[in-house]
PARO-463065 format. One record per atom (N, C-alpha, C): residue number from 0; residue in three letters; atom name; x, y, z. Coordinates in pm, 1 decimal, padded with zeros to 6 digits. Last residue first. Layout:
// residues N
NUM, ALA, CA, X, Y, Z .
...
This chain:
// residues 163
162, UNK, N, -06890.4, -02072.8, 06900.6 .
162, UNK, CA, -06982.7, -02061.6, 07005.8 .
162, UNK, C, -07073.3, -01923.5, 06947.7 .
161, UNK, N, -06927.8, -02279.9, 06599.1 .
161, UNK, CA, -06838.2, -02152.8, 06658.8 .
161, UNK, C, -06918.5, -02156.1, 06799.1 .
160, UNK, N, -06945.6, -02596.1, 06449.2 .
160, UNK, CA, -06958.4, -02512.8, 06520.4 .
160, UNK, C, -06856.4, -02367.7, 06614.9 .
159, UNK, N, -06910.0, -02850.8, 06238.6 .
159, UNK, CA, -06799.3, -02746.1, 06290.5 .
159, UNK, C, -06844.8, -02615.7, 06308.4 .
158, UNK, N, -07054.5, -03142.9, 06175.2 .
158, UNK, CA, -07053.6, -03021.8, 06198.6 .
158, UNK, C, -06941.6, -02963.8, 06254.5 .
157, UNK, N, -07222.1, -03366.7, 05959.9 .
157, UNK, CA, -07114.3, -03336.2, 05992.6 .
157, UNK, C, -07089.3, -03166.8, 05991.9 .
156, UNK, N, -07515.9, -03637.8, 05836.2 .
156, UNK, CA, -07439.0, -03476.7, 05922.8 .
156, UNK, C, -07296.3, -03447.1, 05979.7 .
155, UNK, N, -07648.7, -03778.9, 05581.5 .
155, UNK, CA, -07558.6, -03778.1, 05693.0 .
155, UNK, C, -07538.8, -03629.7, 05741.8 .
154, UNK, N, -08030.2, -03862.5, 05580.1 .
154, UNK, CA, -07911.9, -03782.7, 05527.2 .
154, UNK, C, -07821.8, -03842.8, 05658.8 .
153, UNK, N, -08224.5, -03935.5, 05591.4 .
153, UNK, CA, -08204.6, -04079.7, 05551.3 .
153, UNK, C, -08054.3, -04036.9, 05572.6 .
152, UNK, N, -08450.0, -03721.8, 05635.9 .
152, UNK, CA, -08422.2, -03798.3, 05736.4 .
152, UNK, C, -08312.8, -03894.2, 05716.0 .
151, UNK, N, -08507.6, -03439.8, 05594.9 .
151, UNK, CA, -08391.5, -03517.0, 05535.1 .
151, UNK, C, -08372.1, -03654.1, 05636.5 .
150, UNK, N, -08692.2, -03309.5, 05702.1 .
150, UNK, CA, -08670.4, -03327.6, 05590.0 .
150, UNK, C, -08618.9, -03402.6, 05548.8 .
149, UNK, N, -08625.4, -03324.9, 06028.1 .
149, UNK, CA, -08750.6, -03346.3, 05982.0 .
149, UNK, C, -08750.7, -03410.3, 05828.5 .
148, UNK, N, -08305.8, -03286.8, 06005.2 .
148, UNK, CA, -08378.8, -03414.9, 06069.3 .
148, UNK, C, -08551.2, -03461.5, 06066.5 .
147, UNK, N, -08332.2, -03074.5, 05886.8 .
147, UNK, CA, -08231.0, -03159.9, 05833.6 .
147, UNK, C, -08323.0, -03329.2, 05891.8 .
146, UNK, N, -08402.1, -02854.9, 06056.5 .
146, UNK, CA, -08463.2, -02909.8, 05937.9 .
146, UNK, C, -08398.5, -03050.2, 05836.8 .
145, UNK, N, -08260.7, -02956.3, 06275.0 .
145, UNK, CA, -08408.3, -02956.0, 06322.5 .
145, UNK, C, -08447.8, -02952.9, 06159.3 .
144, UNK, N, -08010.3, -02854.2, 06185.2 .
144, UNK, CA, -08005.8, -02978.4, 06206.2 .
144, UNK, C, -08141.1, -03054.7, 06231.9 .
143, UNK, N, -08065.3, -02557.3, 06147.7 .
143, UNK, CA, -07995.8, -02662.3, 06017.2 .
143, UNK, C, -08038.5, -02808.4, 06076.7 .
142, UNK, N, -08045.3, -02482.2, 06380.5 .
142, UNK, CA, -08186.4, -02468.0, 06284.4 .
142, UNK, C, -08177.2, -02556.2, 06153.2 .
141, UNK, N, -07787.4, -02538.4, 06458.5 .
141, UNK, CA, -07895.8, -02623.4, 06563.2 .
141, UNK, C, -08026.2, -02592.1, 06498.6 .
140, UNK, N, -07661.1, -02376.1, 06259.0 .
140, UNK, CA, -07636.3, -02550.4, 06275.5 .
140, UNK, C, -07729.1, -02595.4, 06390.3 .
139, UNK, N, -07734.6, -02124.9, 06399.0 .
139, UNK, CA, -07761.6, -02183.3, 06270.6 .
139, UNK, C, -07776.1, -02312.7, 06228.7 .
138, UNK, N, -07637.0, -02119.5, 06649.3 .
138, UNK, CA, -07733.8, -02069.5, 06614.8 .
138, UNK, C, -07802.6, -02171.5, 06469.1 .
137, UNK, N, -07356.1, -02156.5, 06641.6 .
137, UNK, CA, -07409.3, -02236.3, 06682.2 .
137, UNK, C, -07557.0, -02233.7, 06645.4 .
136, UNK, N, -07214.8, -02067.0, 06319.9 .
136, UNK, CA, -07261.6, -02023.3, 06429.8 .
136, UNK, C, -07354.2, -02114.1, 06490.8 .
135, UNK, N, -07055.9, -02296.5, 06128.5 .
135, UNK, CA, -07085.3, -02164.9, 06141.4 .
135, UNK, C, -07087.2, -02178.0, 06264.7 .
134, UNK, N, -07102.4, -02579.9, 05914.9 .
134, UNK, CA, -07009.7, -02503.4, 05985.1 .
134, UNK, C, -07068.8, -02368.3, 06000.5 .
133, UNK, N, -07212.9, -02905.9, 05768.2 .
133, UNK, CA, -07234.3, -02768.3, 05833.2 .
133, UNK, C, -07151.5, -02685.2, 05928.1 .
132, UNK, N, -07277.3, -03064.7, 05512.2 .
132, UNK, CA, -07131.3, -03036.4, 05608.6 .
132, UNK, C, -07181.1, -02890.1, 05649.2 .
131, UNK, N, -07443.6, -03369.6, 05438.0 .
131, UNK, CA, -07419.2, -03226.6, 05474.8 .
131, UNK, C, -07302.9, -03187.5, 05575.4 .
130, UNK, N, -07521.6, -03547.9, 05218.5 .
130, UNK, CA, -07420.8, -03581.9, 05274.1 .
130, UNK, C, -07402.4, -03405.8, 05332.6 .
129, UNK, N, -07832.8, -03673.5, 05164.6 .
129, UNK, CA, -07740.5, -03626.1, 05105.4 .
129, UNK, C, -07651.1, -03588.0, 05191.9 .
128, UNK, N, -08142.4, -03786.9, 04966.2 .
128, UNK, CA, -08085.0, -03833.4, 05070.0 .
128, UNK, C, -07912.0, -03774.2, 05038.4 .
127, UNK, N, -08454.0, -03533.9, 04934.6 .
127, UNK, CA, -08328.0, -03637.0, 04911.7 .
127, UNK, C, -08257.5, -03684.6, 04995.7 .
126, UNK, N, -08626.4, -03235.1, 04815.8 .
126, UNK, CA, -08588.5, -03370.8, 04913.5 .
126, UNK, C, -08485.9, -03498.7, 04866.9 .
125, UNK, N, -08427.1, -02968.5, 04773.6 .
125, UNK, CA, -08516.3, -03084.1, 04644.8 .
125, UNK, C, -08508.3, -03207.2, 04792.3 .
124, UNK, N, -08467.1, -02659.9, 04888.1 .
124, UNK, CA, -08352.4, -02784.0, 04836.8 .
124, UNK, C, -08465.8, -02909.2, 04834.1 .
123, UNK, N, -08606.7, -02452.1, 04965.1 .
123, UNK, CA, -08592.0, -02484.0, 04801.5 .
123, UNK, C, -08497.1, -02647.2, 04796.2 .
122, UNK, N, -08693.4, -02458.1, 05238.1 .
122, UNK, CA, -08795.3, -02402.6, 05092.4 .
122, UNK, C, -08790.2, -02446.4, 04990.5 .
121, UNK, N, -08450.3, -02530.2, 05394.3 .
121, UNK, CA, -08615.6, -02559.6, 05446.6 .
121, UNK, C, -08726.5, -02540.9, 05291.7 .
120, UNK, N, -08255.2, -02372.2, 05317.3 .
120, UNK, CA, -08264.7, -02515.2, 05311.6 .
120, UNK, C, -08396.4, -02599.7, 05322.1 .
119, UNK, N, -08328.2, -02091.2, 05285.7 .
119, UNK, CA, -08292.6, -02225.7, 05149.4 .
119, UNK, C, -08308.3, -02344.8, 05214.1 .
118, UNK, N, -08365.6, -02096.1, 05540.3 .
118, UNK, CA, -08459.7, -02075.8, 05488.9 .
118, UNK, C, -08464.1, -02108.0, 05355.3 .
117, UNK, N, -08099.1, -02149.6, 05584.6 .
117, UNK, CA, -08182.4, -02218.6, 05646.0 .
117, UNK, C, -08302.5, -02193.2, 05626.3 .
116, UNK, N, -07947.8, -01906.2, 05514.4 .
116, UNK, CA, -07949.6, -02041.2, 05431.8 .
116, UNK, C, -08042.5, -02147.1, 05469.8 .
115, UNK, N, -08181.9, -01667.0, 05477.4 .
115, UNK, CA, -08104.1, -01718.9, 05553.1 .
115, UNK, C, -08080.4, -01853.5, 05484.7 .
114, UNK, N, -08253.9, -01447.1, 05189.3 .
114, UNK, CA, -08255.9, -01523.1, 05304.1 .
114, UNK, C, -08140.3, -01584.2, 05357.2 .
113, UNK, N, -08246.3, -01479.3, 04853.4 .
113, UNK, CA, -08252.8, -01355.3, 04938.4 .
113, UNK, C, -08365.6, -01420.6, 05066.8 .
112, UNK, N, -08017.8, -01648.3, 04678.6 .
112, UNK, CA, -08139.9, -01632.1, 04781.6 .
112, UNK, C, -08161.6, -01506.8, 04844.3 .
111, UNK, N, -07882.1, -01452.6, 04399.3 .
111, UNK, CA, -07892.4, -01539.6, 04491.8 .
111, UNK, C, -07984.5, -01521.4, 04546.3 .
110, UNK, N, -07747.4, -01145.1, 04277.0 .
110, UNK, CA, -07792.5, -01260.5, 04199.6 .
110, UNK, C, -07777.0, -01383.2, 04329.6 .
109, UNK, N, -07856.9, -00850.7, 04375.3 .
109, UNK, CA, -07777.6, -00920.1, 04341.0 .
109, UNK, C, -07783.9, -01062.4, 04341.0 .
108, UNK, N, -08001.8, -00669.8, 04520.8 .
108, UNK, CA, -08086.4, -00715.0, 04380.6 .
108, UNK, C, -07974.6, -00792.3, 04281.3 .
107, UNK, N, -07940.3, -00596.1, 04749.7 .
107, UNK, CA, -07992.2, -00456.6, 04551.6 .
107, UNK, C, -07973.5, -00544.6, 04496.6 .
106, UNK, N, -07938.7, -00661.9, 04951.9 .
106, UNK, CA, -07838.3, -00713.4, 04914.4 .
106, UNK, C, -07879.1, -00657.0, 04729.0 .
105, UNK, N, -08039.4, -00720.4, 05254.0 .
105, UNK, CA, -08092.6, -00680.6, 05147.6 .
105, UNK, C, -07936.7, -00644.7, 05087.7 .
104, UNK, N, -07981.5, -00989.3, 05467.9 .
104, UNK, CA, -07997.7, -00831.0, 05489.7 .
104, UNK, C, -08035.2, -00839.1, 05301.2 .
103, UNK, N, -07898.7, -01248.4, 05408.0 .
103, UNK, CA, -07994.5, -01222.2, 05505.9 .
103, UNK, C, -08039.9, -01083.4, 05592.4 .
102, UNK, N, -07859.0, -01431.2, 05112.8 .
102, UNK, CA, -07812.7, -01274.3, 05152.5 .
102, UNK, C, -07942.9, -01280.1, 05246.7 .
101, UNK, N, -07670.0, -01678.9, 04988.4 .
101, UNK, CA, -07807.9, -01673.6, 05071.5 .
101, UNK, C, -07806.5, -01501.1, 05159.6 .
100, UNK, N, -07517.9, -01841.9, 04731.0 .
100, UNK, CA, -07502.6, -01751.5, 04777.4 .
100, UNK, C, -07639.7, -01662.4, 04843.1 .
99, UNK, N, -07469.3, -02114.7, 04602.6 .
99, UNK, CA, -07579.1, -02059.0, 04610.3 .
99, UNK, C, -07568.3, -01981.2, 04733.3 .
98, UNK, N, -07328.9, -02299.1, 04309.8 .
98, UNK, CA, -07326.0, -02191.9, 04420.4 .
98, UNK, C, -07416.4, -02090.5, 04507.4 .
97, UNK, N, -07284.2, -02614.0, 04193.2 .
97, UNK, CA, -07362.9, -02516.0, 04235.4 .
97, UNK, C, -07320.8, -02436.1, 04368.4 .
96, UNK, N, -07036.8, -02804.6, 04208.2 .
96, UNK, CA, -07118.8, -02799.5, 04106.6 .
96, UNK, C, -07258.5, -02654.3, 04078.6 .
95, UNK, N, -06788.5, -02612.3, 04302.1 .
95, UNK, CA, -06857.9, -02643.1, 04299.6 .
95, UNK, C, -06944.6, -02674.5, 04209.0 .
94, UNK, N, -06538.6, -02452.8, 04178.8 .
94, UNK, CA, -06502.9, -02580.7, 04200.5 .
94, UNK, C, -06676.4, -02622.3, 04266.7 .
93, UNK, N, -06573.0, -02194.2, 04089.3 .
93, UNK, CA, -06529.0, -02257.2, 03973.7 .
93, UNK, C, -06495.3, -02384.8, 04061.3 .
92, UNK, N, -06726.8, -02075.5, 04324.0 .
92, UNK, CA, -06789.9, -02084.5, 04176.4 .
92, UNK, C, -06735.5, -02150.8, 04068.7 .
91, UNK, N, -06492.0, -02112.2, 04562.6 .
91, UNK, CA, -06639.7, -02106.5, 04546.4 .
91, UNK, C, -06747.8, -02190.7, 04398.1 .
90, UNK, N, -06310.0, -01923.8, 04393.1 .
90, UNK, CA, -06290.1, -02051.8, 04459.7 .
90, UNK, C, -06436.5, -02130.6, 04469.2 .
89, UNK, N, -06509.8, -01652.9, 04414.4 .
89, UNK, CA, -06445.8, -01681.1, 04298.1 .
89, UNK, C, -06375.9, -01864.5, 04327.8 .
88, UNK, N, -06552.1, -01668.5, 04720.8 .
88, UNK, CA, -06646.5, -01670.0, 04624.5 .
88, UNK, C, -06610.8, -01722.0, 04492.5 .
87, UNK, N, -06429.7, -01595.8, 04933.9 .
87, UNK, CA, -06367.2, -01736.3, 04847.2 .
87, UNK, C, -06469.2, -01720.8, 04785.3 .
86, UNK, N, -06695.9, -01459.9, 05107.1 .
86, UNK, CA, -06532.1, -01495.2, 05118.7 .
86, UNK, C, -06493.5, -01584.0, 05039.2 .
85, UNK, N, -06904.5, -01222.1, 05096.0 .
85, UNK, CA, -06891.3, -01317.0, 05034.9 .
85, UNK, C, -06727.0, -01346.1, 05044.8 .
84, UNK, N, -06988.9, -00946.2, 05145.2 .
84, UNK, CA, -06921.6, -01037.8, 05259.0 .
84, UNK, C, -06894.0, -01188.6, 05224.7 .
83, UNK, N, -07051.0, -00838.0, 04952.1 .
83, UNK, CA, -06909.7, -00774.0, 04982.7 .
83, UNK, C, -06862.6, -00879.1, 05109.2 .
82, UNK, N, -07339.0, -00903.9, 04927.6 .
82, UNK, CA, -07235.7, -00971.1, 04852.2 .
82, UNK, C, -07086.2, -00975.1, 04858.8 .
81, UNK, N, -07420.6, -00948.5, 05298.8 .
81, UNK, CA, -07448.0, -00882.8, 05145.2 .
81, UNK, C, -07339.5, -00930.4, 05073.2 .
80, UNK, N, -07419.5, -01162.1, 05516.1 .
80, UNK, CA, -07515.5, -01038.0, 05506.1 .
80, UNK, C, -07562.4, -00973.6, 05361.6 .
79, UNK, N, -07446.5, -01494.9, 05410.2 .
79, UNK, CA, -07365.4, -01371.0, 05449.5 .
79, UNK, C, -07478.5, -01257.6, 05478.8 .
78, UNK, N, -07357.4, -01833.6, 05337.3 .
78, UNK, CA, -07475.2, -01737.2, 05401.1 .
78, UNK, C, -07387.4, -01594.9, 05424.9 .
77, UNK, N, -07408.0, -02054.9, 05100.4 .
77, UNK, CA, -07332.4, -01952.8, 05185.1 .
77, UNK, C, -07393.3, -01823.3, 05232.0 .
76, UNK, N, -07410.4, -02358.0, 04981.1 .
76, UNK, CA, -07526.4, -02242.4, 05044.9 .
76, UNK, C, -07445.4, -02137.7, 05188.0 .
75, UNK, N, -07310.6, -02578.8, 04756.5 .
75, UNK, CA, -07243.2, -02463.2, 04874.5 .
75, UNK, C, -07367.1, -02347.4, 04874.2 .
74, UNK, N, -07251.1, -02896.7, 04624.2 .
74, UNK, CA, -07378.6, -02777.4, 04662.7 .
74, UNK, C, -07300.6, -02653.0, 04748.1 .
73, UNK, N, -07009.8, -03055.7, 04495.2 .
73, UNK, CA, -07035.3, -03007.4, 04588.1 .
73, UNK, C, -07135.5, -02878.9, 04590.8 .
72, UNK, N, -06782.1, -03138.2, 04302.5 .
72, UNK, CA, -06992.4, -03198.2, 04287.3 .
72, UNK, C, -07007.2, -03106.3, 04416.2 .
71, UNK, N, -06487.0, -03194.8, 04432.9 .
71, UNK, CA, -06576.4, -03110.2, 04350.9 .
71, UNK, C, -06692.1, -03184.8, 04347.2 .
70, UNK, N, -06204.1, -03170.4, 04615.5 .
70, UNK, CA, -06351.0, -03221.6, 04637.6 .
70, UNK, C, -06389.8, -03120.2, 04533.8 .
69, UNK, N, -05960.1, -03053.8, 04581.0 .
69, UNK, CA, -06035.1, -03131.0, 04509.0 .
69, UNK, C, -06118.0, -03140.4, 04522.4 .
68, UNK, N, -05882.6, -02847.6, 04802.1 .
68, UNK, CA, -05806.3, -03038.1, 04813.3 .
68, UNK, C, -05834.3, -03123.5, 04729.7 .
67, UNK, N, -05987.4, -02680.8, 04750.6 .
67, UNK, CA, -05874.3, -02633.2, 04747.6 .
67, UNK, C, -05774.4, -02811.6, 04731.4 .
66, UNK, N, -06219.2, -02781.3, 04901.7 .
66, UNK, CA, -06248.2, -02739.3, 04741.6 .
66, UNK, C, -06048.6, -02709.3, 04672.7 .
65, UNK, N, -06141.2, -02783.2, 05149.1 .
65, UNK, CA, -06172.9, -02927.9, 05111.4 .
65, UNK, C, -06191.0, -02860.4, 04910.3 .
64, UNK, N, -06107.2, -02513.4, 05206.0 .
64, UNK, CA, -05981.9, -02627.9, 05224.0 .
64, UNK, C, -06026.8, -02758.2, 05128.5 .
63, UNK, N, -06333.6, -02435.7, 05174.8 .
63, UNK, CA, -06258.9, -02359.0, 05042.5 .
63, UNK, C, -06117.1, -02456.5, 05106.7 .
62, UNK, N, -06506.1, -02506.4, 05387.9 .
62, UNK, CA, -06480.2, -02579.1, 05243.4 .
62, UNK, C, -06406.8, -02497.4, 05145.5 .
61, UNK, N, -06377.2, -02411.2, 05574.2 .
61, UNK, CA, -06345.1, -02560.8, 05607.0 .
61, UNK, C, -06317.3, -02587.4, 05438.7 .
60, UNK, N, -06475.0, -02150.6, 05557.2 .
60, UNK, CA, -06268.9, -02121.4, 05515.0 .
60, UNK, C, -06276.1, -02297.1, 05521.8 .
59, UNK, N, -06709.3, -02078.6, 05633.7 .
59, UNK, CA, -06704.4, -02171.4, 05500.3 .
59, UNK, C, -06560.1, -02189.6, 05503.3 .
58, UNK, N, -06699.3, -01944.2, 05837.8 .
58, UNK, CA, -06740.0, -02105.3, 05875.1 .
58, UNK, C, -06784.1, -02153.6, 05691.2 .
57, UNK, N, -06695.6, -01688.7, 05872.8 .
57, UNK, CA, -06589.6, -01716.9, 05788.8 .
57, UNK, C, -06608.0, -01853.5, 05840.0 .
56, UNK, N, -07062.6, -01672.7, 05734.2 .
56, UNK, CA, -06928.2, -01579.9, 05750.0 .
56, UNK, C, -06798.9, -01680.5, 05755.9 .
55, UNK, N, -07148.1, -01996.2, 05712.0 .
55, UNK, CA, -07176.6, -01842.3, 05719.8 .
55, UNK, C, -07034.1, -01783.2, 05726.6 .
54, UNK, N, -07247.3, -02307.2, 05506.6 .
54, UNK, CA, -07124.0, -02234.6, 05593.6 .
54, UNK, C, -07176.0, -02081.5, 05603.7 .
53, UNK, N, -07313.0, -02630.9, 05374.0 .
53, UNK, CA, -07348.5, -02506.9, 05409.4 .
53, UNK, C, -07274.4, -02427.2, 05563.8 .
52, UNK, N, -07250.8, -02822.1, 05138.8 .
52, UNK, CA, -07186.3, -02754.8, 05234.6 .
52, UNK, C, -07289.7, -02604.5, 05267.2 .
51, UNK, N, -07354.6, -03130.3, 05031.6 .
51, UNK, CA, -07450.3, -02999.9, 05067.5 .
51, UNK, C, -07345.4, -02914.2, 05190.3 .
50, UNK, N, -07297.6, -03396.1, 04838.3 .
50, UNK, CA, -07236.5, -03308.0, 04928.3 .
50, UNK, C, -07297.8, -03155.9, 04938.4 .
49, UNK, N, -07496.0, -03634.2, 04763.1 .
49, UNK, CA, -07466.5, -03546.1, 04692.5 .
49, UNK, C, -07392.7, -03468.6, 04819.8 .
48, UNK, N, -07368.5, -03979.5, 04861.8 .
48, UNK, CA, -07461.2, -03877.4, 04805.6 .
48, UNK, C, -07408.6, -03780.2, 04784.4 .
47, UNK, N, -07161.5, -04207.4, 04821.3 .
47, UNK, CA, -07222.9, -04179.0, 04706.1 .
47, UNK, C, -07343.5, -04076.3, 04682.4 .
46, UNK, N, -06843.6, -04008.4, 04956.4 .
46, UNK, CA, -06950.9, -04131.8, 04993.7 .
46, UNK, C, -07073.8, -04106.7, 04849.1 .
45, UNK, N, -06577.2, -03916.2, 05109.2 .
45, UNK, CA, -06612.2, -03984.9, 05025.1 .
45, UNK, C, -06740.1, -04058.9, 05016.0 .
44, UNK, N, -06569.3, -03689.7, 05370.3 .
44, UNK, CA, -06606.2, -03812.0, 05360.0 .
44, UNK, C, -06634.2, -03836.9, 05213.8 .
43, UNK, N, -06393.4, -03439.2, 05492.2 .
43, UNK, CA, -06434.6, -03468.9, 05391.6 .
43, UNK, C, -06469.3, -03597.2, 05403.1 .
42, UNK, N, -06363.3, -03332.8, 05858.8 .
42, UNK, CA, -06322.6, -03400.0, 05737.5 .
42, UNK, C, -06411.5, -03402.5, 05595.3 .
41, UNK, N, -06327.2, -03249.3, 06139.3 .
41, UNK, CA, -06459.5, -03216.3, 06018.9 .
41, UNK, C, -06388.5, -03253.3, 05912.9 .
40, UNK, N, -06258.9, -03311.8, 06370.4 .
40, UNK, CA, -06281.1, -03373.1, 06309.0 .
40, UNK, C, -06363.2, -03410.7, 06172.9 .
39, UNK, N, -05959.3, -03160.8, 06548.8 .
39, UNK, CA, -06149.6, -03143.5, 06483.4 .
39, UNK, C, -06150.1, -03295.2, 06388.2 .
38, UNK, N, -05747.3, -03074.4, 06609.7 .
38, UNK, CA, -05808.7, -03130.5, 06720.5 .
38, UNK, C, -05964.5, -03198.4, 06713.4 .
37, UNK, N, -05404.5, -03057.9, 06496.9 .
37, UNK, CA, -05526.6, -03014.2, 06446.9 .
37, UNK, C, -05653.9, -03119.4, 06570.3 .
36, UNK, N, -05190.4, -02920.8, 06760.3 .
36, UNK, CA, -05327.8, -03019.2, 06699.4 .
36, UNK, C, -05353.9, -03054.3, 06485.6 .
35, UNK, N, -05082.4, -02613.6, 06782.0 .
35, UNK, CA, -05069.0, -02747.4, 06829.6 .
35, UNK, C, -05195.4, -02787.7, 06767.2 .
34, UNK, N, -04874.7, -02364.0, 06660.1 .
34, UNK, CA, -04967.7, -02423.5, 06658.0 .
34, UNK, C, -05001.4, -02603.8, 06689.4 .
33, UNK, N, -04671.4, -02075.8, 06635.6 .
33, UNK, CA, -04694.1, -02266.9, 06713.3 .
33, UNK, C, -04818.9, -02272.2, 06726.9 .
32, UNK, N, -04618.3, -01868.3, 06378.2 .
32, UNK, CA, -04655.0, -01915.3, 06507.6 .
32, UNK, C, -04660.7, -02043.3, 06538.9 .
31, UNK, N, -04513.5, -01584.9, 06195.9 .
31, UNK, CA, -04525.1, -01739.0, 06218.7 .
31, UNK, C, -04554.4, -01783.0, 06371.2 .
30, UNK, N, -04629.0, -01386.7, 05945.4 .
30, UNK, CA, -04594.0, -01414.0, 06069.8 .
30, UNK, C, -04628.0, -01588.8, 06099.8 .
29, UNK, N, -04750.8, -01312.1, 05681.5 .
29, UNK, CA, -04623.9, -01390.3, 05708.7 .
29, UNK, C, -04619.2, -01421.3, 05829.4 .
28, UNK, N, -04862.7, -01009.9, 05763.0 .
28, UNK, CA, -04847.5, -01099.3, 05670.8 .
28, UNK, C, -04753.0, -01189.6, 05664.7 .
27, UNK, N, -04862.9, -00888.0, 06110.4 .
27, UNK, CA, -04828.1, -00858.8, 05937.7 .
27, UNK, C, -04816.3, -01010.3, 05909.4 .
26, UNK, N, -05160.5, -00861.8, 06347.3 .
26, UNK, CA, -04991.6, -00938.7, 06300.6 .
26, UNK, C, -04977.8, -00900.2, 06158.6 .
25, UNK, N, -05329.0, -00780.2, 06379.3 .
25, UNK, CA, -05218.9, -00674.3, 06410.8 .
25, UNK, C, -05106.0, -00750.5, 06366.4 .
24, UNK, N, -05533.0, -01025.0, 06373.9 .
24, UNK, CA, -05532.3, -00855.6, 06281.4 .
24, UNK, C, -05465.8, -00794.8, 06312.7 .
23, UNK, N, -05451.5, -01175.1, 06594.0 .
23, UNK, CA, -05403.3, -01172.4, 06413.8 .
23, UNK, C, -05427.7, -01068.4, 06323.2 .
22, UNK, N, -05546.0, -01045.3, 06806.3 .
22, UNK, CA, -05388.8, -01087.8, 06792.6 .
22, UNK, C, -05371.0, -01098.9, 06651.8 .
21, UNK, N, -05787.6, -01069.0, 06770.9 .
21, UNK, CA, -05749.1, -00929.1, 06775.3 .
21, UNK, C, -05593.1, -00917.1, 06733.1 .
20, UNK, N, -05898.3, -01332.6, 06758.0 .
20, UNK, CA, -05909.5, -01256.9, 06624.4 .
20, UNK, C, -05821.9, -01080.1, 06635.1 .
19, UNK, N, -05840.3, -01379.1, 07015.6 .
19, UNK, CA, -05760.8, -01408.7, 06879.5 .
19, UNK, C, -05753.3, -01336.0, 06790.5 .
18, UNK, N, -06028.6, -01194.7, 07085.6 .
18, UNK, CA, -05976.3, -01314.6, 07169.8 .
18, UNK, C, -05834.2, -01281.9, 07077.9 .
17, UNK, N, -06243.1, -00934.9, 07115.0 .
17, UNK, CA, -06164.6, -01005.2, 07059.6 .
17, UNK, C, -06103.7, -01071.7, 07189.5 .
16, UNK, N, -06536.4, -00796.4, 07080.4 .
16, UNK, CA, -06508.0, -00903.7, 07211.3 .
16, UNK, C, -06371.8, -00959.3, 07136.6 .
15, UNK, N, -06602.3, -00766.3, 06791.6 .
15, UNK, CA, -06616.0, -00697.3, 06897.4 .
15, UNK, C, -06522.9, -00713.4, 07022.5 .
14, UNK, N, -06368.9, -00941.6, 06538.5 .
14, UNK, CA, -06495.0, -00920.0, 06618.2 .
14, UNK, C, -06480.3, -00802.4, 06721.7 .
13, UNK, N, -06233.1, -00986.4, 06294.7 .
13, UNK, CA, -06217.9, -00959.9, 06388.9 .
13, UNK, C, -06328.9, -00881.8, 06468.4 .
12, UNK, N, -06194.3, -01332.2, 06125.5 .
12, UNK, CA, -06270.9, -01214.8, 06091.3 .
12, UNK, C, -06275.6, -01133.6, 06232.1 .
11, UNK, N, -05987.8, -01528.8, 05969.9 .
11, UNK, CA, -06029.2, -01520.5, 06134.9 .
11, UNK, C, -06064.5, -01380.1, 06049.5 .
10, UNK, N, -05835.4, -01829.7, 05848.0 .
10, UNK, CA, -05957.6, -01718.5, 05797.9 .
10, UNK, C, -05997.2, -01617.0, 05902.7 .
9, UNK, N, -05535.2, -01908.9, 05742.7 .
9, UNK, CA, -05621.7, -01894.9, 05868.2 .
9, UNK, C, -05688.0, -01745.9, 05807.0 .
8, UNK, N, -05373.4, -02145.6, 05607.2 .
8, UNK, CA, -05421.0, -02060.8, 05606.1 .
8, UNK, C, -05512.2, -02056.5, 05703.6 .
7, UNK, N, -05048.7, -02344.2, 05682.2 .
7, UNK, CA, -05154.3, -02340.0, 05725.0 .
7, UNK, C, -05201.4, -02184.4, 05698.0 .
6, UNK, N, -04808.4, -02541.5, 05452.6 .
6, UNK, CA, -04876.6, -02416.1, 05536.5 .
6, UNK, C, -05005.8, -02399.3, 05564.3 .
5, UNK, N, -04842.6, -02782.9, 05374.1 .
5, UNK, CA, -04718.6, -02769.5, 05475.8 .
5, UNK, C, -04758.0, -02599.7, 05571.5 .
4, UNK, N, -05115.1, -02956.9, 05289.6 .
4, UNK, CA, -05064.1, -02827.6, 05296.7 .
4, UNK, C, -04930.6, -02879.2, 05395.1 .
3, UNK, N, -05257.5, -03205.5, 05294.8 .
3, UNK, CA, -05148.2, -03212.6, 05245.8 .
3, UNK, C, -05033.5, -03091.5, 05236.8 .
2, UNK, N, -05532.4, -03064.6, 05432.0 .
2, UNK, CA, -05433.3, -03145.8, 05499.7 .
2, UNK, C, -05339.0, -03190.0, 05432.2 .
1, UNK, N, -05582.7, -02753.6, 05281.4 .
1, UNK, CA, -05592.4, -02855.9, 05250.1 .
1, UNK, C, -05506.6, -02959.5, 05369.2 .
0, UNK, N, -05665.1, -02477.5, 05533.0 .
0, UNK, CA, -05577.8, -02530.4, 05429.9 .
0, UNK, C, -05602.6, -02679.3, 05413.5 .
């Protein structure tokens, strides 16, 4: 949720190995809880390059807060398996300047990369100097950051890693 929110939305997708994610998929709609912090520091930065969010599964919910808060010009390379896993898509497409939806299973021929976003990032994004917000799987943001730092040398980085 936007930091001017009074309510807090929570994206949690429920895994194998549950922690959390098991506790909130049994909770009904509405439920309320204590929550301490906020403890991160992945913010929005104002600054004069271009904003390159790139996010997987539910490690985009940062920028549908910051798109939800205004931020618009914003690139978004969203990574998923197939189009049904696309989250905030519609949010997504009417507050970014570009949407670029990266399918890393086969995906019939529906409109985007067909790859990993990190294989957008490495192939097609235009060299430049530009302001990246990376969130996901540790995996990803440590292939993101090796092309980021060859390619992009001049760029800023800002990350919000899962284990």
């Amino acid at each position: 949720s936007p930091s001017n929110e009074t309510t807090i939305k929570i994206c949690v997708k429920k895994v194998d190995q549950p922690r959390l994610s098991d506790h909130f998929s049994r909770c009904p709609e509405g439920e309320t809880f204590k929550i301490e912090g906020p403890f991160g520091h992945f913010l929005h930065q104002t600054a004069n390059a271009l904003d390159i969010f790139i996010g997987t599964g539910t490690g985009v919910a940062p920028f549908a807060a910051f798109a939800c808060a205004g931020v618009k010009n914003f690139t978004l390379l969203q990574g998923a398996r197939s189009p049904d896993e696309l989250i905030y898509r519609e949010l997504f497409e009417s507050s970014s300047s570009e949407f670029i939806p990266c399918f890393s299973q086969s995906s019939d021929g529906a409109p985007g990369y067909h790859g990993r976003v990190t294989d957008y990032l490495n192939e097609k994004l235009i060299p430049g100097t530009y302001q990246f917000y990376l969130s996901g799987q540790r995996e990803m943001i440590l292939d993101a950051l090796d092309i980021i730092d060859e390619k992009f040398t001049d760029s800023k980085v800002f990350t919000e890693r899962f284990t």
